[in-house]
Each structure stands twice: as structure tokens, then as C-alpha cells.
gemmi code that builds the backbone of each chain (N, CA, C; Angstrom):
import gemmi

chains = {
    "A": [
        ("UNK", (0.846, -1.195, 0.000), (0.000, 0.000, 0.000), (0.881, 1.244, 0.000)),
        ("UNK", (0.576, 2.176, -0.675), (1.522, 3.114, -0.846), (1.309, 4.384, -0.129)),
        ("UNK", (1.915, 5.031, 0.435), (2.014, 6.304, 1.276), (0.786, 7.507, 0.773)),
        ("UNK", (-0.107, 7.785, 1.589), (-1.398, 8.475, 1.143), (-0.776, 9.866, 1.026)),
        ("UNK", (0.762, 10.499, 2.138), (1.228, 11.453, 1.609), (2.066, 11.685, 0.620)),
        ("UNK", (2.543, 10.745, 0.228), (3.599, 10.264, -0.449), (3.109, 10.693, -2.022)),
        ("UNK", (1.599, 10.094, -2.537), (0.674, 10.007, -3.323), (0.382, 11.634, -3.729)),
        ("UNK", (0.090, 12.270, -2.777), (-0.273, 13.396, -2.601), (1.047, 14.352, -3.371)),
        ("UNK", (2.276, 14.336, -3.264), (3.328, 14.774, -3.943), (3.462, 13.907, -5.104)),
        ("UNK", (2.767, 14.171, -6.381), (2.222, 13.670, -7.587), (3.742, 14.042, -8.083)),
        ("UNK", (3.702, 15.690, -8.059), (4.671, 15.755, -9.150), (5.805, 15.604, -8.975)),
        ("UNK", (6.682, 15.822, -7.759), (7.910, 15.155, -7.451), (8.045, 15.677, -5.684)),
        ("UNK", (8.646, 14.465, -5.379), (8.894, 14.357, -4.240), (10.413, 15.244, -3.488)),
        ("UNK", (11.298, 15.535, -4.985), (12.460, 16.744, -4.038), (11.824, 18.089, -3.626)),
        ("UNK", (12.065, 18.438, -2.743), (11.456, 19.510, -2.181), (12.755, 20.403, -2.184)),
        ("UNK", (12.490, 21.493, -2.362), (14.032, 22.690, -2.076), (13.427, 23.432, -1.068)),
        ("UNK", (14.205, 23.376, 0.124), (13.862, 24.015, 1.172), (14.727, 25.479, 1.019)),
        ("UNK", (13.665, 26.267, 1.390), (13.605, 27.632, 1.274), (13.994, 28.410, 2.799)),
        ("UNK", (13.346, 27.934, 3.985), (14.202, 27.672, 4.969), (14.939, 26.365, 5.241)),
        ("UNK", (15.885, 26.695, 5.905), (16.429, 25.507, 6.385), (16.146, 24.392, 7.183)),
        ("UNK", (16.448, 23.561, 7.425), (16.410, 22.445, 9.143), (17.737, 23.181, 9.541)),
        ("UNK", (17.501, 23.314, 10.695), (18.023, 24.124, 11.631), (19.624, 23.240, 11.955)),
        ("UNK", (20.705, 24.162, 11.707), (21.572, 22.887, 12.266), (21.930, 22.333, 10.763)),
        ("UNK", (21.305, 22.119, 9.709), (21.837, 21.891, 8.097), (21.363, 22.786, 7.043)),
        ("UNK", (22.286, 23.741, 7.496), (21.139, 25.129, 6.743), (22.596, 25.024, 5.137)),
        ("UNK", (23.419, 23.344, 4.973), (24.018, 24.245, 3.651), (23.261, 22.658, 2.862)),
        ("UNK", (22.122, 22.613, 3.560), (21.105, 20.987, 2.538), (20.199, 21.492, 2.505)),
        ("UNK", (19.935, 22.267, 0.869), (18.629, 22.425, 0.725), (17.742, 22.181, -0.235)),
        ("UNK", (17.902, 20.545, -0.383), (17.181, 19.791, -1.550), (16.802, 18.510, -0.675)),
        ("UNK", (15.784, 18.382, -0.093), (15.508, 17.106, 0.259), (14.422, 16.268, -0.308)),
        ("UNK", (15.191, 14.476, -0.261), (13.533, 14.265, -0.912), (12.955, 12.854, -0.010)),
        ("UNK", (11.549, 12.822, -0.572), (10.913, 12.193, 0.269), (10.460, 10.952, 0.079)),
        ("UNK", (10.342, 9.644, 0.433), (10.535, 8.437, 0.378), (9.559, 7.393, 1.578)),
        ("UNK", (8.844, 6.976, 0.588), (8.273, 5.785, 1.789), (9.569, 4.555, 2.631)),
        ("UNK", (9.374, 4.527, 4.091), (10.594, 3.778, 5.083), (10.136, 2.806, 4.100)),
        ("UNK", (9.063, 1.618, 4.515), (8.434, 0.461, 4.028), (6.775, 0.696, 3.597)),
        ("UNK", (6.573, -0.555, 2.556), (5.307, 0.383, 1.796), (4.378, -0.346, 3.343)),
        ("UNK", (3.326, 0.632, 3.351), (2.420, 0.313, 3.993), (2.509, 1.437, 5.454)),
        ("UNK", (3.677, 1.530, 5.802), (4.552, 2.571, 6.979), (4.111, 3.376, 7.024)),
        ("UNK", (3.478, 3.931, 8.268), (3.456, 5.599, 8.192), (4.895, 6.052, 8.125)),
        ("UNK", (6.105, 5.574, 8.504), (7.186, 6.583, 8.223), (7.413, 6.805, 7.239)),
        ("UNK", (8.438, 8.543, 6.709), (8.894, 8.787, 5.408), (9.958, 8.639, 5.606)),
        ("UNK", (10.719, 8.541, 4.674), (12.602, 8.756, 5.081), (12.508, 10.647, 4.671)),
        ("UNK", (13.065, 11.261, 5.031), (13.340, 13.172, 4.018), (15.117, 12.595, 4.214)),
        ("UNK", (15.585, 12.434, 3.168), (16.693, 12.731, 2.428), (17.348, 13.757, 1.572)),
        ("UNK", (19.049, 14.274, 2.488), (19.274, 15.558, 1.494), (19.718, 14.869, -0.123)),
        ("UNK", (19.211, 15.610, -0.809), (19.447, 15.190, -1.913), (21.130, 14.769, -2.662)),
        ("UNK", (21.800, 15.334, -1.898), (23.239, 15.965, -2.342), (24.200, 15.230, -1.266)),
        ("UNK", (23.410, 14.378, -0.556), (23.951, 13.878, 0.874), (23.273, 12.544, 1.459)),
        ("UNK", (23.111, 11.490, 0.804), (22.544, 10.238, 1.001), (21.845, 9.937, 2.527)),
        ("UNK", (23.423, 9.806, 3.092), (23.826, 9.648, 4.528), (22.931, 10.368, 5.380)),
        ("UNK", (22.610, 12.095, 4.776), (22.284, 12.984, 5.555), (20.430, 12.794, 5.434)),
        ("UNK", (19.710, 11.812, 6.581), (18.335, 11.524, 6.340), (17.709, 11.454, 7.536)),
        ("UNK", (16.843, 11.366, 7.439), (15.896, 11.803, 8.961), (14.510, 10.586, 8.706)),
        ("UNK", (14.350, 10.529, 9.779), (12.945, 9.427, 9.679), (11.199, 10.650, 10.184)),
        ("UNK", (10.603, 10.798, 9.117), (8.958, 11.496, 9.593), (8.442, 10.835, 9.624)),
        ("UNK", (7.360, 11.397, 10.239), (5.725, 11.298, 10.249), (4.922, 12.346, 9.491)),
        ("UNK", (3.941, 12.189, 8.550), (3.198, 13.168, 8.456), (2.066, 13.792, 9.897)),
        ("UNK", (2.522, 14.988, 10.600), (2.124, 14.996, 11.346), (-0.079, 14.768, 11.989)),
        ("UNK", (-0.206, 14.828, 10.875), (-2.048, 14.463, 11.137), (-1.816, 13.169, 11.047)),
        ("UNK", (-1.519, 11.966, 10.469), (-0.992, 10.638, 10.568), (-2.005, 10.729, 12.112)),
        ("UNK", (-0.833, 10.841, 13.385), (-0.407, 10.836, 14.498), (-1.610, 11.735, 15.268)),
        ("UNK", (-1.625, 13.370, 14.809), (-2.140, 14.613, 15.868), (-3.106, 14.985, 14.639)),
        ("UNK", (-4.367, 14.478, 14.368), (-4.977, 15.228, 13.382), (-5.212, 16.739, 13.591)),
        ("UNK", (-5.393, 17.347, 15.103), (-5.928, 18.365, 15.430), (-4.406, 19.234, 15.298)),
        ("UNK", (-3.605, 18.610, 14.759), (-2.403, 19.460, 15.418), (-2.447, 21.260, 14.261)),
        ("UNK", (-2.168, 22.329, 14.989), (-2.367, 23.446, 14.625), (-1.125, 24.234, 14.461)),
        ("UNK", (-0.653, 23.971, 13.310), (0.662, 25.591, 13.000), (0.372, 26.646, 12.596)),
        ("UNK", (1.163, 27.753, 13.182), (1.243, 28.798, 13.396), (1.826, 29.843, 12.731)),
        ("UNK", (1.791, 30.165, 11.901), (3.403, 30.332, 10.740), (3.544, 32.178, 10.616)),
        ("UNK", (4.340, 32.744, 11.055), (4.552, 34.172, 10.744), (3.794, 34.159, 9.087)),
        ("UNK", (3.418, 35.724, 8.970), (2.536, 36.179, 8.024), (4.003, 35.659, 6.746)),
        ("UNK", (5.175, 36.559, 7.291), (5.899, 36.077, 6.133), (6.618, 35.027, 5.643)),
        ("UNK", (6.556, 34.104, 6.674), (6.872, 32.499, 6.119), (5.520, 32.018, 5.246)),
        ("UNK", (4.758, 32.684, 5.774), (3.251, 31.907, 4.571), (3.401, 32.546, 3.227)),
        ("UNK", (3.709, 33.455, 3.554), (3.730, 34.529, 1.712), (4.899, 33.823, 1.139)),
        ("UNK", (6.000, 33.416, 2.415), (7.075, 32.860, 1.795), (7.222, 31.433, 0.777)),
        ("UNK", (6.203, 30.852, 1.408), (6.052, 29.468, 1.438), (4.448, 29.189, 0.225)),
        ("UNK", (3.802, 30.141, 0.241), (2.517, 30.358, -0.602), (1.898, 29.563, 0.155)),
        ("UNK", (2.171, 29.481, 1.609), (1.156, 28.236, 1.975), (-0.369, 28.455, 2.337)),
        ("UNK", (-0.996, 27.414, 2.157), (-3.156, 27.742, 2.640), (-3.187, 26.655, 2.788)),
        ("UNK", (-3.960, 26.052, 3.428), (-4.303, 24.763, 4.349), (-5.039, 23.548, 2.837)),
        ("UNK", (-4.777, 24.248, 1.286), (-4.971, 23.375, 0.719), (-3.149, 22.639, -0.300)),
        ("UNK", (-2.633, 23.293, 0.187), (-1.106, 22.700, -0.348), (0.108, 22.609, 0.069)),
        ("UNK", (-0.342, 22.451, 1.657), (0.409, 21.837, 2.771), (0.378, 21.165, 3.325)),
        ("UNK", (1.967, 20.149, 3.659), (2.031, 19.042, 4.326), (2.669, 19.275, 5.729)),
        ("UNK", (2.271, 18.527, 6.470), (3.389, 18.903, 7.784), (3.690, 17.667, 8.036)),
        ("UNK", (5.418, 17.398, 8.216), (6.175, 16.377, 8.695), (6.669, 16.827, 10.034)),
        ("UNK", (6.786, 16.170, 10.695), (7.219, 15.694, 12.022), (8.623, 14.875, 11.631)),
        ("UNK", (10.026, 15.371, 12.617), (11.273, 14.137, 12.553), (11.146, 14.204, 13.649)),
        ("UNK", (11.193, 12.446, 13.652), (11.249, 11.270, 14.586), (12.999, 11.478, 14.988)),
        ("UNK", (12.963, 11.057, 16.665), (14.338, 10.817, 17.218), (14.257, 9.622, 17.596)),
        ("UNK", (15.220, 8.121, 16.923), (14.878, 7.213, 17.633), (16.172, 6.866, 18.054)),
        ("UNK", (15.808, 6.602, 19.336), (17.056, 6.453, 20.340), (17.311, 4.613, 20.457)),
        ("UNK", (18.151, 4.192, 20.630), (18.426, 2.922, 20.736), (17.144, 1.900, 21.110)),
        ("UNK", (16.684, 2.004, 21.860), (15.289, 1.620, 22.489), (14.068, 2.655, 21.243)),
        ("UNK", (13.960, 1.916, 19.841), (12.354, 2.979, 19.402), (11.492, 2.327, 20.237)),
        ("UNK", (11.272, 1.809, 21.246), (10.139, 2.484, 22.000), (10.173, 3.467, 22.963)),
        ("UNK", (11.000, 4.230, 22.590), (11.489, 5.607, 22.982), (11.070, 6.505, 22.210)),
        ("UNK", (10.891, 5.934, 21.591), (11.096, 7.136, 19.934), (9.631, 8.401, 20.239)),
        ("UNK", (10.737, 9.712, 19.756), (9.912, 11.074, 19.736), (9.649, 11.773, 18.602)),
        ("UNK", (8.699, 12.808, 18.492), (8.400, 13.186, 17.146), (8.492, 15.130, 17.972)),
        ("UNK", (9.437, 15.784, 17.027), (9.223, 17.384, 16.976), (7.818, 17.940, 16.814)),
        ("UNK", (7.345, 17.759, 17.844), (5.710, 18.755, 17.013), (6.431, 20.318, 17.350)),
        ("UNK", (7.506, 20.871, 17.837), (7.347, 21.942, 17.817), (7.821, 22.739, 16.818)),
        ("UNK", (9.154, 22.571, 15.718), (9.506, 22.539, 14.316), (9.378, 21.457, 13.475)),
        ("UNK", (8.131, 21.990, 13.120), (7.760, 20.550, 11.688), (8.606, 20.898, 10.389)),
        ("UNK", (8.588, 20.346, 9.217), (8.428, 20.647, 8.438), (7.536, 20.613, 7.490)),
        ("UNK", (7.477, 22.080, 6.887), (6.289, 21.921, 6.013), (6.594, 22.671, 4.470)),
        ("UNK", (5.753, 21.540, 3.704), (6.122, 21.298, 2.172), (4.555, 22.259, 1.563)),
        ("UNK", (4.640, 22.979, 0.925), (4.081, 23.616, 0.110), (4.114, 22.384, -1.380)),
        ("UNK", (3.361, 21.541, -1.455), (3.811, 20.165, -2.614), (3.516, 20.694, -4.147)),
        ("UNK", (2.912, 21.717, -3.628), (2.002, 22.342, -5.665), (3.047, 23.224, -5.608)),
        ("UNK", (4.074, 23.922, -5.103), (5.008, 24.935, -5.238), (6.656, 23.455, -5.203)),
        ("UNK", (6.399, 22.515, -4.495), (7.911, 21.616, -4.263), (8.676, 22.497, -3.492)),
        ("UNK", (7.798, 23.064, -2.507), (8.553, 24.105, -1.500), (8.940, 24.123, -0.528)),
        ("UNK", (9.546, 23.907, 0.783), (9.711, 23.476, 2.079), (10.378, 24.255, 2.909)),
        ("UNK", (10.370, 23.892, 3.947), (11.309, 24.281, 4.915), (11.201, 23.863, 6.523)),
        ("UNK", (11.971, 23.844, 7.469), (11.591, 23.851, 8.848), (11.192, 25.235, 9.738)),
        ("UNK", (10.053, 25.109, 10.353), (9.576, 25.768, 11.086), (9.308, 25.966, 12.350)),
        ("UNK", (9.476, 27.132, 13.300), (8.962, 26.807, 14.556), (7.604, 27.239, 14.350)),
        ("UNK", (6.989, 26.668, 15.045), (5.385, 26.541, 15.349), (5.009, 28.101, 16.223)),
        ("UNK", (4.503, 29.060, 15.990), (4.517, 29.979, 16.775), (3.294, 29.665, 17.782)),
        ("UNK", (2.333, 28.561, 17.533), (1.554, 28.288, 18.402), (2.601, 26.979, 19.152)),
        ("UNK", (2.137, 28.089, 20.751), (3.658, 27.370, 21.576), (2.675, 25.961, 22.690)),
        ("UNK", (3.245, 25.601, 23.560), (2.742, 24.692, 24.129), (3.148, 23.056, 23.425)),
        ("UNK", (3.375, 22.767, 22.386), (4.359, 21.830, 21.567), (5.310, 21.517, 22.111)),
        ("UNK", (5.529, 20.119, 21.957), (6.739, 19.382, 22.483), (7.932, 19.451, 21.615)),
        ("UNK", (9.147, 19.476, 21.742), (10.196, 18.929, 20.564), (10.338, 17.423, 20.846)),
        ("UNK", (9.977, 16.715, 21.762), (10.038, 15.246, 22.257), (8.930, 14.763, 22.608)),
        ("UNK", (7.849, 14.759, 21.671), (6.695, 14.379, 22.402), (6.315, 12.262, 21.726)),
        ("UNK", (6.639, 11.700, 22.729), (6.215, 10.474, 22.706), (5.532, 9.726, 21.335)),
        ("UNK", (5.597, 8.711, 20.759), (5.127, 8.316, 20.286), (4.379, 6.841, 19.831)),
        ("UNK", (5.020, 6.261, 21.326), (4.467, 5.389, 21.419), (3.853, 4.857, 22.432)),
        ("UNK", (2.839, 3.428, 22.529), (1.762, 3.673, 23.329), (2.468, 2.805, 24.752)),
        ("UNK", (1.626, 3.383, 25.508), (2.919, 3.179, 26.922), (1.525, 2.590, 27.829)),
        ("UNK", (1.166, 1.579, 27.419), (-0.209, 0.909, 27.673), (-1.315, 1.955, 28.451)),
        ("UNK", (-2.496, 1.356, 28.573), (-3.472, 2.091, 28.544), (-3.133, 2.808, 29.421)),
        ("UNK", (-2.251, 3.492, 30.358), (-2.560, 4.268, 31.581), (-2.370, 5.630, 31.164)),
        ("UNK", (-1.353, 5.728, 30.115), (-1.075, 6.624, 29.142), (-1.770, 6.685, 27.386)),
        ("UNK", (-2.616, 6.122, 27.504), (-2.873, 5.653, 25.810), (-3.034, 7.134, 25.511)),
        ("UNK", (-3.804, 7.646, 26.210), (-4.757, 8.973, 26.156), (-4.015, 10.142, 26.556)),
        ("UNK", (-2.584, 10.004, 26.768), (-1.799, 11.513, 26.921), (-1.381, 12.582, 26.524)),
        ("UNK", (-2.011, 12.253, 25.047), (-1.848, 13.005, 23.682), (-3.146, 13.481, 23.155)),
        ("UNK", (-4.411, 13.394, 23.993), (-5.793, 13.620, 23.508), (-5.780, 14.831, 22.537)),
        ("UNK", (-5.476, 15.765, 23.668), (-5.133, 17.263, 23.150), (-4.604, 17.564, 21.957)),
        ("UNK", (-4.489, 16.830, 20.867), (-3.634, 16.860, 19.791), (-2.400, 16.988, 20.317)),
        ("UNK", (-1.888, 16.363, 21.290), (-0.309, 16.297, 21.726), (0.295, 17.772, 22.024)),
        ("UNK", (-0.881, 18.493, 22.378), (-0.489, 20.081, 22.937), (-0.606, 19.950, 24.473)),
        ("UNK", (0.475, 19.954, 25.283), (0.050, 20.791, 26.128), (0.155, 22.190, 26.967)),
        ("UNK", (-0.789, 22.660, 27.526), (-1.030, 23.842, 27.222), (0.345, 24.462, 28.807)),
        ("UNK", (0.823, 25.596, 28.442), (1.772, 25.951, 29.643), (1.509, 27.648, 29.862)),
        ("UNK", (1.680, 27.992, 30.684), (1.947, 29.438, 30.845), (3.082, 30.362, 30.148)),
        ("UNK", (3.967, 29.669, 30.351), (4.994, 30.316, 30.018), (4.782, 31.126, 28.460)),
        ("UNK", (5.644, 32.764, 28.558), (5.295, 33.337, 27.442), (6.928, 33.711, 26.814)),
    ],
    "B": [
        ("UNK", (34.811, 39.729, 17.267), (33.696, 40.096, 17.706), (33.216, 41.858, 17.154)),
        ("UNK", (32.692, 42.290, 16.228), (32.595, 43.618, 16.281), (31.710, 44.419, 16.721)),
        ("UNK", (31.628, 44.970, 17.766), (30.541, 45.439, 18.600), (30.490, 47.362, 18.683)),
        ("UNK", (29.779, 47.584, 18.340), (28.970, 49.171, 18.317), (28.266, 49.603, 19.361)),
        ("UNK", (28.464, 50.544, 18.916), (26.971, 51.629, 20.015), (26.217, 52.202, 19.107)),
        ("UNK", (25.225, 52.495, 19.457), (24.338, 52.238, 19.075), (23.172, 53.350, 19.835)),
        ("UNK", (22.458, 54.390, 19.503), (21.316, 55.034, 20.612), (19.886, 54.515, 20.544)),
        ("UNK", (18.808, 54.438, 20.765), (17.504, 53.974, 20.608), (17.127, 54.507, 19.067)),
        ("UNK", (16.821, 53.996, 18.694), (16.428, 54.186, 17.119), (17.395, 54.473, 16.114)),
        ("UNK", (18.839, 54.503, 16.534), (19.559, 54.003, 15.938), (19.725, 52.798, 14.953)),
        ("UNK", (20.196, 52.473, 13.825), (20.279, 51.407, 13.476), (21.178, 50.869, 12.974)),
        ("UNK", (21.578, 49.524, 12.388), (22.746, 49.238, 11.787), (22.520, 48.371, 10.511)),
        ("UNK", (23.013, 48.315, 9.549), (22.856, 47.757, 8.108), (23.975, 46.536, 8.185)),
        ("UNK", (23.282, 45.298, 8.038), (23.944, 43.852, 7.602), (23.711, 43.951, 5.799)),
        ("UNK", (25.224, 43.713, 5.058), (24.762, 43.100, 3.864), (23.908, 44.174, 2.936)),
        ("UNK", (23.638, 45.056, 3.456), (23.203, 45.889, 2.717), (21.373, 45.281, 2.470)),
        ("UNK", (21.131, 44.212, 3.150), (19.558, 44.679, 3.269), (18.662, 43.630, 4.172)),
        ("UNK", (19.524, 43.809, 5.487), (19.168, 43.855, 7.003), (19.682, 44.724, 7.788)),
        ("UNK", (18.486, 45.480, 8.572), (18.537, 46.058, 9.210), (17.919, 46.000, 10.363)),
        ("UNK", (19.220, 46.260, 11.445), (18.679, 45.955, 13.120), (18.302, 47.431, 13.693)),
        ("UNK", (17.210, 47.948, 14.486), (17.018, 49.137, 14.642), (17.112, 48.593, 16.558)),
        ("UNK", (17.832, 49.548, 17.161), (17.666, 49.142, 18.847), (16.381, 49.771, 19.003)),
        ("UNK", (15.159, 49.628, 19.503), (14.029, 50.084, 19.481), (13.853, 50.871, 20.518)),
        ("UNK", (14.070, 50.131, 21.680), (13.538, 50.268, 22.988), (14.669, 50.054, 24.259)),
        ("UNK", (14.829, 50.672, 25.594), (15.832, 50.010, 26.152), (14.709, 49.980, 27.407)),
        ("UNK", (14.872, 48.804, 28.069), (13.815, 48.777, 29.379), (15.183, 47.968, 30.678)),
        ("UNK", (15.404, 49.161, 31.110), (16.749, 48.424, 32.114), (17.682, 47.612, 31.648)),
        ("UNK", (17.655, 46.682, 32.133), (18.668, 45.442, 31.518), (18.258, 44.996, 30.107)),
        ("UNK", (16.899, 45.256, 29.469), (16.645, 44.738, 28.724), (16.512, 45.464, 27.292)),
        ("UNK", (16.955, 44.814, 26.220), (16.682, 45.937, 25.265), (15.926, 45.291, 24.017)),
        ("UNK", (15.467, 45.723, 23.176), (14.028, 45.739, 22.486), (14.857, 46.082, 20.960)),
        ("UNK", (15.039, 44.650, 20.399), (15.547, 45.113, 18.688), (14.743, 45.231, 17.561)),
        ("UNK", (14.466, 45.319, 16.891), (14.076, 45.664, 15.530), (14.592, 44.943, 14.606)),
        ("UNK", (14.218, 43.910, 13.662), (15.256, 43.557, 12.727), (14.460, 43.552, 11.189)),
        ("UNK", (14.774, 44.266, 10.208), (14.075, 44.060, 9.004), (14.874, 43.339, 7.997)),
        ("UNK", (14.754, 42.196, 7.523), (15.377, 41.137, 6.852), (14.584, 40.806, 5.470)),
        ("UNK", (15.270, 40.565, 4.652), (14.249, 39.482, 3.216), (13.738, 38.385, 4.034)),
        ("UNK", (12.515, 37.736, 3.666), (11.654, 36.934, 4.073), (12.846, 35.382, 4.020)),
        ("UNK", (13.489, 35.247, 3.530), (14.024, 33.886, 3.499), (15.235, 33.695, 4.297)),
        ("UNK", (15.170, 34.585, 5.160), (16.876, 35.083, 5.973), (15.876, 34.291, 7.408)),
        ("UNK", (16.500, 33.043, 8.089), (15.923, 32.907, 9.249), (16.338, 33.438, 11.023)),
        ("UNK", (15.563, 34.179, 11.311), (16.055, 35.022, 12.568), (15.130, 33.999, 13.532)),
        ("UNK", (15.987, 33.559, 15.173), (15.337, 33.179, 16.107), (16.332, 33.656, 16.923)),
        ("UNK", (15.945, 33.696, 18.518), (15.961, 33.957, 19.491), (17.187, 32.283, 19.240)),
        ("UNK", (18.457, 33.121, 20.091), (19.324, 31.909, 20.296), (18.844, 30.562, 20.732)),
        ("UNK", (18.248, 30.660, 22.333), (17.869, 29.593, 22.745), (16.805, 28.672, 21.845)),
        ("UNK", (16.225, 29.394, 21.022), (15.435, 28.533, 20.584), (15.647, 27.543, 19.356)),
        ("UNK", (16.695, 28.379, 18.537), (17.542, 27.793, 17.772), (18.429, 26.849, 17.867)),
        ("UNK", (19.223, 26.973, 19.044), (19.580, 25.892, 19.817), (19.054, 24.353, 20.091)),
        ("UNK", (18.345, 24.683, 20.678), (17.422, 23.764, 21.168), (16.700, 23.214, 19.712)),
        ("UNK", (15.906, 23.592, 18.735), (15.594, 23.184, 17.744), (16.935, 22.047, 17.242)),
        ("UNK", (17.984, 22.925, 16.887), (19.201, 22.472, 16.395), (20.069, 21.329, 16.909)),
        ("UNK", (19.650, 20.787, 18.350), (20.357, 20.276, 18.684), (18.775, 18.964, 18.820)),
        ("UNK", (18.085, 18.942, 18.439), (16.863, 17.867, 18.266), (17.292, 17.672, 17.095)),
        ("UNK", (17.388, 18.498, 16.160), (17.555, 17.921, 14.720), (18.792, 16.995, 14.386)),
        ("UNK", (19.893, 17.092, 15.373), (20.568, 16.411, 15.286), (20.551, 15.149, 16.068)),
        ("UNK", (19.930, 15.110, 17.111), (19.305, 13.722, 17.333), (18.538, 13.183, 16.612)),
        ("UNK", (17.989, 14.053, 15.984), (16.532, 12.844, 14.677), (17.931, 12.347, 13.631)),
        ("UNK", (18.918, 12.830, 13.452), (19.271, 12.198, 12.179), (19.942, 10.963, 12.570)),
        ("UNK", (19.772, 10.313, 11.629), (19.618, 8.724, 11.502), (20.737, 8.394, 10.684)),
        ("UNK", (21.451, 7.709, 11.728), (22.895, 6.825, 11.248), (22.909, 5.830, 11.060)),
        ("UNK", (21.539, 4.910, 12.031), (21.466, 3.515, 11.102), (20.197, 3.234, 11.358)),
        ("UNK", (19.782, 2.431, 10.333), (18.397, 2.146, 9.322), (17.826, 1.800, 10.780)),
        ("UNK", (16.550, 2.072, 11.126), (16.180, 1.731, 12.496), (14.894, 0.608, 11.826)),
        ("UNK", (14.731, -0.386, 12.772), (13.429, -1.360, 12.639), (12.019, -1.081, 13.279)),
        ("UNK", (11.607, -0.231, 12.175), (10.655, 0.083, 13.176), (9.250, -0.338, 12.738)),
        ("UNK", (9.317, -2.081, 12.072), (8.007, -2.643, 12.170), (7.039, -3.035, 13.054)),
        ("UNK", (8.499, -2.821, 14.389), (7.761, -3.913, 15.652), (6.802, -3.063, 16.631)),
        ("UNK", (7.361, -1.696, 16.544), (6.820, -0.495, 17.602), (5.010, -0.074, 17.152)),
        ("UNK", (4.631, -0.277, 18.858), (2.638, -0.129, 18.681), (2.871, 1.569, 18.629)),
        ("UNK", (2.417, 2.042, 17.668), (2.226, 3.205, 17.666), (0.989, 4.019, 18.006)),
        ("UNK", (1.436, 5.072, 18.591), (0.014, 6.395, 19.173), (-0.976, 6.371, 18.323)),
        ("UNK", (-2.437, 6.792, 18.747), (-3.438, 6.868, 17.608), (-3.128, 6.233, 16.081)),
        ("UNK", (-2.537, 5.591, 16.220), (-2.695, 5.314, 14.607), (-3.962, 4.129, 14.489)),
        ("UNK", (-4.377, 4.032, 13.801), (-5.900, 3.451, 13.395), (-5.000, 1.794, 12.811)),
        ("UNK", (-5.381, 0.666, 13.527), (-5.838, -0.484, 12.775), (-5.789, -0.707, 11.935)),
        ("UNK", (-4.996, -1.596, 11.105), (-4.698, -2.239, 9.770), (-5.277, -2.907, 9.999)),
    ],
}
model = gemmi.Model(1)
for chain_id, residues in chains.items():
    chain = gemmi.Chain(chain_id)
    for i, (resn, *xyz) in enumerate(residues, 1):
        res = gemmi.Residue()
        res.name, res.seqid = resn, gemmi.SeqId(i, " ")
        for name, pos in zip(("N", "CA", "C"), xyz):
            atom = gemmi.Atom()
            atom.name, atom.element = name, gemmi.Element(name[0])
            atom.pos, atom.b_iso = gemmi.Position(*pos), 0.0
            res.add_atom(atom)
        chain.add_residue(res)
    model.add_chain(chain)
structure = gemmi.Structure()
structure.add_model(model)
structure.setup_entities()
């Protein structure tokens, strides 16, 4: 079965990131790849850099409710509208993946009708950069109701 | 390190088209201004940091197995 986001990037899957991922701001061609068919994971690979790859999630996959926030001029930047955007989530998997975390607080997000991208911070705050992703039996099933926001004071 | 002075509404030209204006000074704290092209990314150190140093834990040095892991909300095959 083949990747429903995957599908969705018809016309090509390299994306040229327009901002950077933070930390590899001189890779800015990545492309995108089903892990195994059927997987929610993607691989994002720099194009120019094999080695240099990250494991996503499309973040609704996971947080359908999840809500970004994007300065006025990253959207003009990005041409983005809630009909030609994707948001990925990178996964950290630590020796133990049932450890494994997903960034909801810099996603990346692909503008796919432009092949446009970049990493973002989420200006809607309360987002984890380590927020869990796996199920830690029922006592926790439900710790993520919130669309995996939770909410803090801090400004 | 090249460091200036600078008065409140003062400003200084990067590159010829960023510009930091000191806005505001509130005690210890001071209040910048920065006008940049849209594709130039400005954050607050710490946060960049911290972003930057997750991103380098997500990257992946070896192929991880991750058929076996029950994953969050995901819906039933």
C-alpha cells in the first residue's frame, strides 16, 4: 500500500527548502521516500547527501488536530493555505524505538504544488520537541488527547 | 567580535539589506528591531539551539526497525 502522503506529492517528491532544518542550513534539496510500503514513516533525504536523512511522520498521521502557526511572512514565503500543505514531524529514535519522539514543535512543512519546504517553529507554543510516540499501555494511551499540545503558561 | 553603540532608534545595516534598529531600552533589557528578506531565518538563540540540537538527534545513522513499535493513535490495519 503506498504512502497516502507520499501520493499526494504527484509531481515530485524533491522539495528545495527555502528555509532551512536548523543545524543543516548548507542541505537544501531534500527528498521524500516511503521507510516500508504500507509505513506511516517517510525517510526526508538531502538530496546531495545520502547519509544525511531523517525518519517522519506526516504529522495528522499521528495529531490530526495538530495546529501551526506560521509568521505572516513564512506563509507569503512558502505560498502556503491549508490546501497545499504538508506537515512532517522528525522522529528521534534512540536505541530503544520504544522511545522514539516526534518534533511537534519545528515541523516541516512542504508547500507540494510549489515543491517548496522548509523547517519551522510553530509559533503556536505549548508543543513538544520530544513528544512520545508510542503507546505506553493504557494508563497513558490517552496523553496526547489534546492533539499532543500541552497547554503551559509560560510566554 | 565587532561590537557598536548604538542610541535607541539608531540602526545598523547587515549586507546591505538587514537592518537591526535598537528600538527600545527597558533596564537590563533591550528591544531590537530587525528588518530582513523573508528567506533570511532570525530566532531567538535559545530557541535555535534547542531546535538544532533535536535535529541532530533525529538524524539517523542507522536504518532503524521500526516494524515492531505499537504506535500512538494510529488506526488499525
Amino acid at each position: 500500500m503506498a504512502n497516502a502522503v507520499l501520493e499526494t506529492m504527484e509531481k515530485s517528491r524533491e522539495i528545495i527548502f527555502i528555509k532551512p532544518v536548523l543545524g543543516f542550513e548548507e542541505h537544501r534539496v531534500f527528498v521524500f521516500q516511503e521507510y516500508k510500503p504500507g509505513s506511516p514513516f517517510i525517510w526526508m533525504t538531502a538530496a546531495e547527501e545520502p547519509m544525511l536523512k531523517f525518519i517522519t511522520i506526516n504529522m495528522f498521521d499521528f495529531f490530526p488536530g495538530y495546529d501551526l502557526k506560521l509568521s505572516n511572512d513564512d506563509r507569503e514565503l512558502l505560498g502556503f493555505n491549508g490546501d497545499n500543505a504538508l506537515l512532517f514531524g522528525l522522529v528521534s529514535i534512540p536505541e530503544d524505538p520504544s522511545n522514539m519522539t516526534v518534533n511537534m514543535a519545528a515541523p516541516v512543512v512542504v508547500n507540494y504544488k510549489k515543491m517548496a519546504g522548509g523547517q519551522f517553529v510553530n509559533m503556536r507554543e505549548g508543543y513538544s520537541l520530544k513528544e512520545p510516540l508510542v503507546k505506553r499501555g493504557e494508563a497513558n494511551a490517552d496523553s496526547v488527547k489534546e492533539n499532543g499540545r500541552k497547554d503551559n503558561n509560560k510566554r | 567580535m565587532l561590537i557598536l553603540s548604538r542610541k535607541t532608534g539608531e540602526k545598523i545595516i547587515i549586507n546591505g539589506n538587514i537592518e537591526i534598529t535598537v528600538a527600545e531600552l527597558r533596564g537590563s533589557e533591550v528591544r531590537i528591531g530587525i528588518s530582513a528578506p523573508k528567506n533570511v531565518s532570525i530566532y531567538r538563540e535559545e530557541v535555535y539551539r534547542k531546535v538544532q540540537e533535536e535535529n541532530a538527534r533525529a538524524l539517523v545513522e542507522k536504518t532503524p526497525d521500526l516494524t515492531k513499535v505499537e504506535l500512538k493513535g494510529k488506526k488499525k490495519k
